[in-house]
N, C-alpha and C positions, 0 to 999 in steps of 0.2 A: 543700507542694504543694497543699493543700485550699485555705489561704487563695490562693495564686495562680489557682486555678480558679474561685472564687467570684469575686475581683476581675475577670476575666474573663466572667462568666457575666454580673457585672451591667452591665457595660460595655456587653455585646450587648445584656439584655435578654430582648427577643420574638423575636432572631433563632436564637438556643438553643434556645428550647422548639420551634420547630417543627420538629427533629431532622434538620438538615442533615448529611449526611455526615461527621466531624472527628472528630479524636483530640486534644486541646489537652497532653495526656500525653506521647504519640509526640513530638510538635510542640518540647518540652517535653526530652526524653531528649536528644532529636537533638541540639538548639542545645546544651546543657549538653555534651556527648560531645565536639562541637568545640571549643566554647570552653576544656574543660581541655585537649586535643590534639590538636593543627591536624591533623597527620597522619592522623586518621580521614575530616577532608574527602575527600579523594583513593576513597575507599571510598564514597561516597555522589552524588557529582557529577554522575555519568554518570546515576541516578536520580532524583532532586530541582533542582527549579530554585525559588527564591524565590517564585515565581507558583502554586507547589501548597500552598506554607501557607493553613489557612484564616483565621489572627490574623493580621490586616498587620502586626501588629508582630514576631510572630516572623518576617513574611515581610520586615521591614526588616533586622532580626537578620542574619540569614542572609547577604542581599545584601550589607550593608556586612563582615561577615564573611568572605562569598566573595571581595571585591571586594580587602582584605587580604593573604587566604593566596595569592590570584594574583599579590601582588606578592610574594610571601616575606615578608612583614609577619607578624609575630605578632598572632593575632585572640585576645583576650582580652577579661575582663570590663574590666580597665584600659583597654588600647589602646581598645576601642571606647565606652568613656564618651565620649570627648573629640566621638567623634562624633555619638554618639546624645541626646545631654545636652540637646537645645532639642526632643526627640520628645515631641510631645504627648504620644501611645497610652503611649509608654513612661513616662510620667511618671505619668499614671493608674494603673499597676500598679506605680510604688514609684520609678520615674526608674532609676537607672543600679545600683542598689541590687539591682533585678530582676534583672541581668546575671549580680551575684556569687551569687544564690539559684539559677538555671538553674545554672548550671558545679557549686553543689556538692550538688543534687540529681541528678546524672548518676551515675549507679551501674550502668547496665548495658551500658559503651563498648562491650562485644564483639557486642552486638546492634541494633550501630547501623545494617547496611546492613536489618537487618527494619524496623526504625521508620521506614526511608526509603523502603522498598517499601508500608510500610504508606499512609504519610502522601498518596505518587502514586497509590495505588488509592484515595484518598477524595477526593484532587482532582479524579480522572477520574470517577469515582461525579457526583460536585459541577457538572461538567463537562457530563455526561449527563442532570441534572434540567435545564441552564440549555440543553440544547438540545432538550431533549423540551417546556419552555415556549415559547421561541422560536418553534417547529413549530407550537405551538399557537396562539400568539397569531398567526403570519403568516396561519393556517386561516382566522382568524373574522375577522379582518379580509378583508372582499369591495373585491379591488384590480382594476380592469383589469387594471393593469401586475406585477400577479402572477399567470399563470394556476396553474392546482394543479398538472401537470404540472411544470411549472419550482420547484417547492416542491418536490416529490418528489425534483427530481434535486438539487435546493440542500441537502437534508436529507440525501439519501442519502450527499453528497461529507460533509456534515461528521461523518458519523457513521462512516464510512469512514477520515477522517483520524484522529479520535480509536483507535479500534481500532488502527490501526498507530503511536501514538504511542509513541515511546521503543525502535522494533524497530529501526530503523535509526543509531541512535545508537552506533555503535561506536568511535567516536575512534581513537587511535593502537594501534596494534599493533606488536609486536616484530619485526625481518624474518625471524628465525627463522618463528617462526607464520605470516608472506605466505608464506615458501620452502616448508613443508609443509607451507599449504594451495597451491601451486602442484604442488608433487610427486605431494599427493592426485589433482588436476584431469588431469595426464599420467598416472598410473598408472589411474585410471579412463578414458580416452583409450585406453591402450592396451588394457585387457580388454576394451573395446569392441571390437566388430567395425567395421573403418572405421577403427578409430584415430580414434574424433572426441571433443573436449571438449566440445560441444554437442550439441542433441539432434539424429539426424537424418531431414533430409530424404527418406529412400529411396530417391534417386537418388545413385548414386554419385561423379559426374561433379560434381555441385552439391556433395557433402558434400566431395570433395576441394578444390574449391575456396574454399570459408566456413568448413570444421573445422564444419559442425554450424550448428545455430541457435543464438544464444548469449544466453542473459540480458541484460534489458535495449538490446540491441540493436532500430536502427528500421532494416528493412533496404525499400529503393523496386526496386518492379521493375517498369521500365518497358518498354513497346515501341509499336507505331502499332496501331492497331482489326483485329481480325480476324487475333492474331499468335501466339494460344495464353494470351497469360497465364493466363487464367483455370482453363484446362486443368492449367497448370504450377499452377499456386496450389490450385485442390482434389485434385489430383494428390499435393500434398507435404500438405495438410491430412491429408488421410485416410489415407497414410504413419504420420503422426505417430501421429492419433490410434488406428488398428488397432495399433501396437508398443506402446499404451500399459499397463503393468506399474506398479501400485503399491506399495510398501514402506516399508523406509524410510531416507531419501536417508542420504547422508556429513553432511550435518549435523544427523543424529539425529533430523529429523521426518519425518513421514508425509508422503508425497507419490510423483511418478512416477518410478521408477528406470530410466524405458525410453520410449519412444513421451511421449506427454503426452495432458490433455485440452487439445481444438482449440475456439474460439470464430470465428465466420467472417460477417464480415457483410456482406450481398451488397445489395448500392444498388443495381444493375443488374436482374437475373434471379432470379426467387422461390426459396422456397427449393424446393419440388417441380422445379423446373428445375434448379436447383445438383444436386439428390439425383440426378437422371435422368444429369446428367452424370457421376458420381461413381460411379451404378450402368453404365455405358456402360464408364467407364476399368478397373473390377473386372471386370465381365464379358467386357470385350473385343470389346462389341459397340456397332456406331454409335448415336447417340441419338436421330437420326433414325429408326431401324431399330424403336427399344422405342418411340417413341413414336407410329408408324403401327401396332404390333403384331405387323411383318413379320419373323418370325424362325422357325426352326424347333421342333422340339420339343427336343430337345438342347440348342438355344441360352435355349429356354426354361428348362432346370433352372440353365443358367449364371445367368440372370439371378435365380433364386430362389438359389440359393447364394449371388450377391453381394450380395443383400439380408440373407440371414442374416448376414452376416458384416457389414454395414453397423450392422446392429441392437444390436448390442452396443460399436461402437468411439463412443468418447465427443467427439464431435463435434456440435457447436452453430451451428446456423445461424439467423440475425436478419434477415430480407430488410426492415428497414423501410426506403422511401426516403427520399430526402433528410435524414441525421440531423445534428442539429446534433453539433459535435464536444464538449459538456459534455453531451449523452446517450449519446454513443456511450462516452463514459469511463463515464457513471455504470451504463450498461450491461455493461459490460466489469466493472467493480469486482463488483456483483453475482454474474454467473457465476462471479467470481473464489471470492467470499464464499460461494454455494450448493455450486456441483459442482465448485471449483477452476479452474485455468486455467495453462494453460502454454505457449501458441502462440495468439498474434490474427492472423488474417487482416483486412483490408479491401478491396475489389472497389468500389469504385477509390475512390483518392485525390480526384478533381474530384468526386465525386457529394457528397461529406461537405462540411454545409455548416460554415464558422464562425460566429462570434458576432455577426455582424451590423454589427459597429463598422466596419469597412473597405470602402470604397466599389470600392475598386483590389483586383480579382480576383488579382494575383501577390501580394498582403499578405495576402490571404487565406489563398489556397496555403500559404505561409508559414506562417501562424498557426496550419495545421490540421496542418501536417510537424511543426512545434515542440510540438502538442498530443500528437500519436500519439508522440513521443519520452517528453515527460512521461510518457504513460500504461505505454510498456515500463517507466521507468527508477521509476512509484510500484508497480508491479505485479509487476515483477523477470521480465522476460516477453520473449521475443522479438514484434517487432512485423512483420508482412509486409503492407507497403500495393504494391496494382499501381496503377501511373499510365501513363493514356494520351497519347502522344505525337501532335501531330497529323498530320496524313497529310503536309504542306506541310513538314516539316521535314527 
């Protein structure tokens, strides 16, 4: 093992000493692990992909290895000579000879899926220098065509994707485990009140007819100017977020077992506007009313009560106008990332700009429906955009 680590060490050189994240060891188990018993592949797969090796040649290893046991091939020091035999990198550490030294330094198979976890936490470590330099060098470089805003949100998405890398990677599952994670989602359904599988609305009539807001979901609610939406939309917001109860969920993490946190971004009307309408709907008095001052004293304690009561429900409001639809994500992510998220609102649809490439206003439309989908389906989020209909239709 010593001398395959030196042969390596001088290979790199100066890329060594400056202490780049790697384990050439781990790197080293693993490949050995598989190449005596293809069957431990199947145990590491879902974790490791060829691209998290820091040696290209363990990471050629691997691939042509992988590439193998997906056919049912036997991945051996043999089998893969045939292939590897004109690899430069592998020829500088011994040629095909290295193959049979990996497989019978492998001594600790039963701890192959740590050395595969280990080896993806140094790729992402690796991953994380190469995008905190990135960030950097985009800084000091002074571009027109890069203002620092649009860095911020370019940084913020990729540091956002790295974090959730490998959580969605779930591959196949048994139908046993779809059936009783389906039995779980009815049986919570039913101790619900409402009988709902998603989170609800507070309007009963709405929750019978959607079962709830559901994950991932991008739900449009449309009607013509002056028809309520907006009433309905911070009406079910603030539903959400006063039933909101943290614990912890059926799949064993912290999060909201009841109500959610609400995210709500209002292109139209500020947010001290959204609030007055919110405190209006609570207190049950017009908003015309609170905000001439015209109200009595009684009606007055209502409206301090539904401020108490506003004060603590975790609801987030964003009134910037016009947002392009790659702020309004990176926006959304954020909340997601500080105070959680479990319901986005948008007040309206036509106000959120897209990316500018599309000259044709229905492509656009488009572009920004297929975005807010994206954003429920990376965020695991119910989405609620209102869209105005014109009056001529």
């Amino acid at each position: 093992m010593n001398e395959v680590s030196s042969l390596q060490a001088s290979e790199k050189g100066s890329e060594v000493s400056i202490g780049v994240p790697h384990s050439i060891e781990a790197e080293q188990q693993l490949l050995g692990a598989i190449l005596t018993n293809n069957d431990l592949f199947d145990r590491v797969a879902s974790i490791v992909r060829a691209d998290h090796f820091y040696d290209p040649v363990h990471a050629r290893i691997f691939e042509t290895a992988s590439a193998r046991i997906a056919k049912n091939n036997l991945a051996s020091p043999v089998t893969l000579k045939a292939f590897m035999e004109d690899d430069s990198g592998l020829a500088e550490l011994g040629g095909p000879a290295y193959l049979v030294r990996l497989a019978g330094a492998a001594i600790s198979s039963f701890a192959v899926r740590d050395y595969a976890e280990m080896i993806y936490d140094l790729a992402i470590r690796r991953e994380l220098i190469t995008v905190g330099n990135d960030i950097a060098a985009k800084a000091a470089r002074v571009d027109v065509d890069s203002e620092p805003k649009e860095q911020i949100v370019d940084a913020e998405q990729k540091l956002y994707a790295l974090a959730e890398q490998g959580q969605t990677e779930q591959g196949f599952q048994s139908f046993l485990t779809a059936v009783t994670d389906a039995v779980k989602v009815a049986n919570a359904a039913y101790q619900r009140e409402g009988g709902l599988a998603g989170v609800s609305t507070g309007l009963v009539d709405m929750d019978k007819k959607l079962g709830g807001l559901h994950r991932s979901d991008l739900l449009i609610l449309a009607g013509r100017p002056s028809m309520g939406k907006t009433s309905l939309a911070t009406n079910v917001a603030f539903n959400i977020a006063r039933a909101y109860k943290k614990g912890i969920t059926a799949s064993g993490e912290e999060g909201a077992i009841d109500g959610g946190v609400v995210g709500f971004f209002s292109l139209e009307m500020s947010a001290e506007q959204l609030a007055t309408r919110i405190l209006s709907e609570v207190a049950e008095i017009p908003s015309n009313q609170i905000r001439r001052g015209d109200f009595t004293e009684s009606e007055f304690r209502r409206i301090v009560d539904a401020a108490k009561e506003l004060e603590s429900a975790p609801l987030f409001i964003d009134d910037t106008p016009a947002l392009p639809i790659s702020q309004l994500a990176a926006r959304a992510r954020r909340l997601k990332r500080t105070h959680g998220l479990d319901a986005l609102f948008i007040d309206y649809l036509q106000l959120v700009r897209g990316t500018g490439r599309s000259e044709n206003r229905v492509n656009e439309i488009s572009e920004i429906t297929m975005g807010l989908k994206a954003i429920a389906k990376e965020l695991d989020i119910p989405v609620i955009a209102l869209s105005q209909l014109s009056r001529a239709g």
